[in-house]
N, C-alpha and C positions, 0 to 999 in steps of 0.2 A: 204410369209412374215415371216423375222424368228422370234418369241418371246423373251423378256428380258426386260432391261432396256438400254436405251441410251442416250447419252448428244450429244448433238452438239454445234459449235463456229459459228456463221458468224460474221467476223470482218468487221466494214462497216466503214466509212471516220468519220459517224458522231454520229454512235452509234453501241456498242458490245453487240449481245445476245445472249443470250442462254437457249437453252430450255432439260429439260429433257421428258420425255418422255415412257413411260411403253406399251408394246407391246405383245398385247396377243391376240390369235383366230386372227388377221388377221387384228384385231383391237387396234388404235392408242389412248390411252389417255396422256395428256399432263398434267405432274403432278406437273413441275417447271418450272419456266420461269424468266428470269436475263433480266432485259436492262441497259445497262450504255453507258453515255456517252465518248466518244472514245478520247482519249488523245495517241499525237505521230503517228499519220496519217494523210496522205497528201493524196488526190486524189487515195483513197482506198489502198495505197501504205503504209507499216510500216515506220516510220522517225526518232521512237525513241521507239529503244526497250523495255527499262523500264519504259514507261511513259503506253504504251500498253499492255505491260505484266499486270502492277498496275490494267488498266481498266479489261482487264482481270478476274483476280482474286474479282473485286467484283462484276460483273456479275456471273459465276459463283457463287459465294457463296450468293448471292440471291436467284436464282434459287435451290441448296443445300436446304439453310432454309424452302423455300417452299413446295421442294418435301420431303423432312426432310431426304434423305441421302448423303451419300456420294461420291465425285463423284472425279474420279481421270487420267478419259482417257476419249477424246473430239475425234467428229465425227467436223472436222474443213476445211470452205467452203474456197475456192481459188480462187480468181477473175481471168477473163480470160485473163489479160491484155498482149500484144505481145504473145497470144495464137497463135501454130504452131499445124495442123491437119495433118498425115500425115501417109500412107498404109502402111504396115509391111507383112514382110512374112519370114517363118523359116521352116526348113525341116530337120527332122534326121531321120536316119536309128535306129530302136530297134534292140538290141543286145540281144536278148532272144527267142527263138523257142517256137513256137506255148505259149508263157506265154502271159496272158492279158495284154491290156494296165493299165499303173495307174497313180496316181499323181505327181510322178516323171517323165514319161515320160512327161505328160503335161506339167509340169512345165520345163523340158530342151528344149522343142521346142519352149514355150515362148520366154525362155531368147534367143536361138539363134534368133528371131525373131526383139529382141529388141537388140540387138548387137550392130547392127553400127547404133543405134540412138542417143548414150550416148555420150555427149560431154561437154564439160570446163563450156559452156556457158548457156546450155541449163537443164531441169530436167524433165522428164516426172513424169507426176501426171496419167495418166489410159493407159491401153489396153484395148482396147474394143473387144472382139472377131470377127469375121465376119463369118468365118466357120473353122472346121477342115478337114483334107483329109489322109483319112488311106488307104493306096494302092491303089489311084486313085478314089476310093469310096468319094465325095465332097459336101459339104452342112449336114456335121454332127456337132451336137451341143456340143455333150460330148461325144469324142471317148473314156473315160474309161469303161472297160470290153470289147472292141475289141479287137480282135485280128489283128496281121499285119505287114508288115516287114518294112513300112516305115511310118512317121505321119508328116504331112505338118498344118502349122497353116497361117492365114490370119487371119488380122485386123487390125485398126485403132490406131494411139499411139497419145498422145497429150502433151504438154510439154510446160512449160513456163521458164524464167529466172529464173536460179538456185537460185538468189540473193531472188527472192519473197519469195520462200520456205523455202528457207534457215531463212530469219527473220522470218518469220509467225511460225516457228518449233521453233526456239529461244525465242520469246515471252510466247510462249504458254509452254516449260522447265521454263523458269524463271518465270513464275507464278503458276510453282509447279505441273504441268497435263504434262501428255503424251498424244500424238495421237496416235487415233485409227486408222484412216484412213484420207486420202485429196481425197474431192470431189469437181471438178469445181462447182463453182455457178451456170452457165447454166445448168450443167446436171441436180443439186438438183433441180433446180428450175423446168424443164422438167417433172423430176417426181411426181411434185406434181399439177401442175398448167395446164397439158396436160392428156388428157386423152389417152390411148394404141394407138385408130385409130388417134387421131391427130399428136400425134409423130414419125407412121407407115407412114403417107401420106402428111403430110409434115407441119411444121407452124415455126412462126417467134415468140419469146421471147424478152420483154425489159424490163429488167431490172434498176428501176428508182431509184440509192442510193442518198444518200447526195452528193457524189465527184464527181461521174460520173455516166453515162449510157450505159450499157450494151446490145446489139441487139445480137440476137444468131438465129441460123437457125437449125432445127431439123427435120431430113428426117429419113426413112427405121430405126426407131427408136437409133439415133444418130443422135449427135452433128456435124452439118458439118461445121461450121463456128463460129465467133465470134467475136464482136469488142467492144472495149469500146470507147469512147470519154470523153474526162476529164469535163465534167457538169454534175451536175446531181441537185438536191434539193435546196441542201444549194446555186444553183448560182442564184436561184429565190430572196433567201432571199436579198440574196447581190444586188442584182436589185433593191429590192422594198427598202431596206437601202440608196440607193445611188440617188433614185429620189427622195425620199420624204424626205431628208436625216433628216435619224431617225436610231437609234441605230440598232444592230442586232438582237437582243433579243426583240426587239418592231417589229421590220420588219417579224420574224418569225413569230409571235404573228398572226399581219396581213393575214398573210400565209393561216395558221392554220385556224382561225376565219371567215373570211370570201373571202379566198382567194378563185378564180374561172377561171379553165383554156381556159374557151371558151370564149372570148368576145362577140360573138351574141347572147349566153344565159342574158348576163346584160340587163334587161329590165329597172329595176326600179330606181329611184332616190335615192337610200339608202345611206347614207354617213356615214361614223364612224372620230371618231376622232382619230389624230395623235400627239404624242410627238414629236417635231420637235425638234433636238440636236441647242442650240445657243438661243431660244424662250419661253419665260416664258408661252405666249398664245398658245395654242392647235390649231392645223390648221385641219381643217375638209375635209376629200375627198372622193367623188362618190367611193361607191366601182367600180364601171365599170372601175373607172381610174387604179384601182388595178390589174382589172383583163386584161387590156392593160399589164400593166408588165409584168405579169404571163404570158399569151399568148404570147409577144415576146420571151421571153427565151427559154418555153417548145418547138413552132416553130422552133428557132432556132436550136435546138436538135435533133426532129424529122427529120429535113430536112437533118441535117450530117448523121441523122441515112438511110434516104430512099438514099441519095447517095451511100452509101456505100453498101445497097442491091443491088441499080440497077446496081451497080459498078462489081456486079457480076451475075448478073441477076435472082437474087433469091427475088427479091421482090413482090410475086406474090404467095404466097402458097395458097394450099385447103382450110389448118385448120384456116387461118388469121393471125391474131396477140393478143397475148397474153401480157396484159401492168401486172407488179406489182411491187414492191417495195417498199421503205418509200413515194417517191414523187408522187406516182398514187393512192396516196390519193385525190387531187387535183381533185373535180367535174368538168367534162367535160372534163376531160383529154381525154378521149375516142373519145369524139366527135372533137376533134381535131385532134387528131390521123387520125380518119377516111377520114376529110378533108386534110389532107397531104398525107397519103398513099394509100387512094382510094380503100382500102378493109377492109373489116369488122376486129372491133376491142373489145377486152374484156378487163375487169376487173378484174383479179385475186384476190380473199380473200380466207385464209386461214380459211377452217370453223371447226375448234379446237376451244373448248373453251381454254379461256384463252389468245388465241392469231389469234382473227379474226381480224389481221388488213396486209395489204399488207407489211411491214415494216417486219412481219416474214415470208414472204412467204420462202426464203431460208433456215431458221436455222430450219422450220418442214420438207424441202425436204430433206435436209443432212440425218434424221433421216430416211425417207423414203428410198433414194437411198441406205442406209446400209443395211436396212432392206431385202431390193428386191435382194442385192445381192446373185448370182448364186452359189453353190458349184465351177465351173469353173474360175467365176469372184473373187472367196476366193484364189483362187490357183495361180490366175495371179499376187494379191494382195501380195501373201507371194514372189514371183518370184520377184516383181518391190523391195520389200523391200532387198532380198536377192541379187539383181542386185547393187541395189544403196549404200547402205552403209553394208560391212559386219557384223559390230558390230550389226544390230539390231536385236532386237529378233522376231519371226514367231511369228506374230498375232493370238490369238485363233478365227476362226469362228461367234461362237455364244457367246457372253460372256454378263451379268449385267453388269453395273460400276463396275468397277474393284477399290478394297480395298488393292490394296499394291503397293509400292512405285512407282511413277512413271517413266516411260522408256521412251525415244524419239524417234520416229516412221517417217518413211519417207515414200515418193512416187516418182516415178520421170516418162520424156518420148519424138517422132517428124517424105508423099512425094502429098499427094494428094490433102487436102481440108485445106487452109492456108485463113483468114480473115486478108487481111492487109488494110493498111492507102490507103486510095484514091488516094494519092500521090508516092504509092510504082512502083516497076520497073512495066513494063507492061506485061514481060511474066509470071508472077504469076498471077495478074488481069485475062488473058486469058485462061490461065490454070484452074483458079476456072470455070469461066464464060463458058467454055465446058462440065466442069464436073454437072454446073446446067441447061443446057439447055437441057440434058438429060430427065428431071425429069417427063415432059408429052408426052415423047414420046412411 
């Protein structure tokens, strides 16, 4: 884990945050922390760029005042939405006699690797290594300092719609910061909410925003999958608004207070009252009526989410399932989970002070996932950026927040392990659904 300072962004549908963060011995203290609510986002998607740059910028400068410096380059989380998983492979001949390998040759077998992955539509956000092969020699991690007359790389690319990118890096210039790096939100969240052997042996990820919900599968320590469905938080509120119709800011309220996602947990007769929109008098309801609401929505969610597992026959891992996010606040969420999915279910918190609550589990993984980065995975980093847009400049390795003017940073990426709509053609469906039934054999 490397040492410094680092920020990160996760922009969420219904709140932007950001944490800093000081990183020393190995060890994470968190020294600022920004939340604001999110303006110009639709179903975790940007809608308006100036409205979310604004949110932006005072998150951040929350978090600033907190840790009391200055902060001017973001470690900034990318949601997986029409995420594309897909093998890579590159191979060049070294033009140099008995001299070592080095970071250029790494880096030009990269890029021939990510070649014909680049197109109009699409942008790749990581490569993720799998092995390198230096004269047939295979299963090497870091061929620099070999020697060798040919170098083969293998891994995994991943890639979402240019258009995502593209605004999440426009907001984030127009609020005055540069990127440091794009890290999927699955992965951040992988490395903080999983432990080495669960990510090694296999588990399932959901992540519960305001806009939507996010399900991810994490095998041989990689992302092998991932979907969102457009629910997540905020479509509870809008539930419990529209039965008991009561404004939204009273319906969260509800939520919040004494809101409960397992309906056979409601034992008791407790009732609270309601502002009803159109009624001078207060109407009084069982919370259990509430937690009916709650439980249809979250149900319904869980159940798009277990289709879409079984859709490819990954519903079934060692590690379980791992719930966090702003909505797995929600008591009994787990236990409902479990009754849908029918295997063991947890709770992710973040346990940083400052930010013990599932709502950051993301924006402390971004900072993790930088941190963990390999010298190799630094090198693939400067390749994706020197592939994608020429004008940008080689990222330093290890850096603090960075004190001078801000630069605009990119990522980009796309044949093997694709998470589509339950509804997509069927030779993709069948093609994942091979590649997982591998898994316990």
């Amino acid at each position: 884990m490397k040492s410094g300072i680092y920020a990160s962004l996760d922009i969420g549908t219904t709140s932007i945050k950001v944490i800093v963060a000081e990183v020393l011995n190995g060890q994470i203290n968190v020294i600022g922390v920004g939340n604001e609510r999110a303006n110009g986002l639709k179903r975790a998607m940007i809608v308006d760029i100036e409205q979310t740059a604004a949110s932006i910028r005072s998150a951040v400068e929350q978090a600033e005042d907190k840790a009391d410096v200055k902060i001017n380059e973001l470690i900034v989380g990318v949601p997986s939405n029409e995420l594309q998983i897909n093998s890579c492979y590159g191979g060049i001949s070294i033009n140099k006699n008995q001299q070592e390998i080095g970071n250029e040759d790494v880096q030009q077998v990269v890029a021939k690797a990510i070649e014909g992955s680049l197109n109009q539509e699409r942008e790749v956000v990581n490569v993720t290594p799998e092995e390198f092969t230096v004269d047939g020699f295979d299963e090497i991690k870091d061929p620099r300092g070999m020697i060798g007359n040919r170098i083969e790389f293998r891994g995994t690319i991943t890639s979402v719609p240019r258009s995502i990118l593209h605004n999440i890096r426009k907001a984030v210039k127009r609020a005055g910061f540069s990127v440091r790096n794009i890290v999927l939100l699955p992965e951040a969240m992988g490395q903080v909410a999983l432990t080495q052997d669960e990510r090694n042996f296999g588990a399932i990820l959901i992540d519960m925003g305001g806009g939507q919900t996010c399900v991810s599968v994490i095998h041989d320590d990689q992302l092998k999958s991932s979907y969102a469905i457009q629910e997540g938080g905020e479509y509870v509120s809008k539930d419990i608004s529209i039965v008991l119709n009561t404004s939204i800011k009273d319906a969260e309220k509800l939520k919040r207070d004494v809101g409960h996602a397992y309906y056979p947990d409601m034992t008791s007769d407790r009732t609270v009252t309601v502002d009803v929109v159109g009624q001078k008098e207060l109407e009084r309801y069982k919370e259990s009526y509430i937690s009916e609401i709650i439980e249809a929505r979250i149900a319904q969610i869980f159940e798009q989410l277990k289709f879409s597992l079984d859709n490819i026959g990954a519903s079934q891992m060692p590690a379980g399932i791992t719930i966090s996010g702003g909505a797995a606040s929600l008591p009994g969420i787990d236990r409902l989970a479990e009754e849908i999915f029918n295997i063991p279910v947890r709770i992710y918190i973040p346990d940083f002070m400052s930010v013990r609550y599932p709502a950051f589990t993301n924006a402390i993984g971004l900072v993790i996932a930088e941190t963990n980065l390999s010298e190799v995975e630094e090198l693939i980093i400067q390749t994706l950026l020197q592939k994608t847009t020429s004008h940008q400049p080689v990222r330093n390795s290890v850096q603090p927040v960075a004190k001078e003017e801000p630069a605009e940073s990119t990522t980009q990426a796309s044949d093997q392990y694709e998470m589509t709509d339950p509804e997509d053609e069927e030779t993709m469906a069948d093609k994942i659904k091979n590649f997982f039934s591998g898994f316990f054999e």
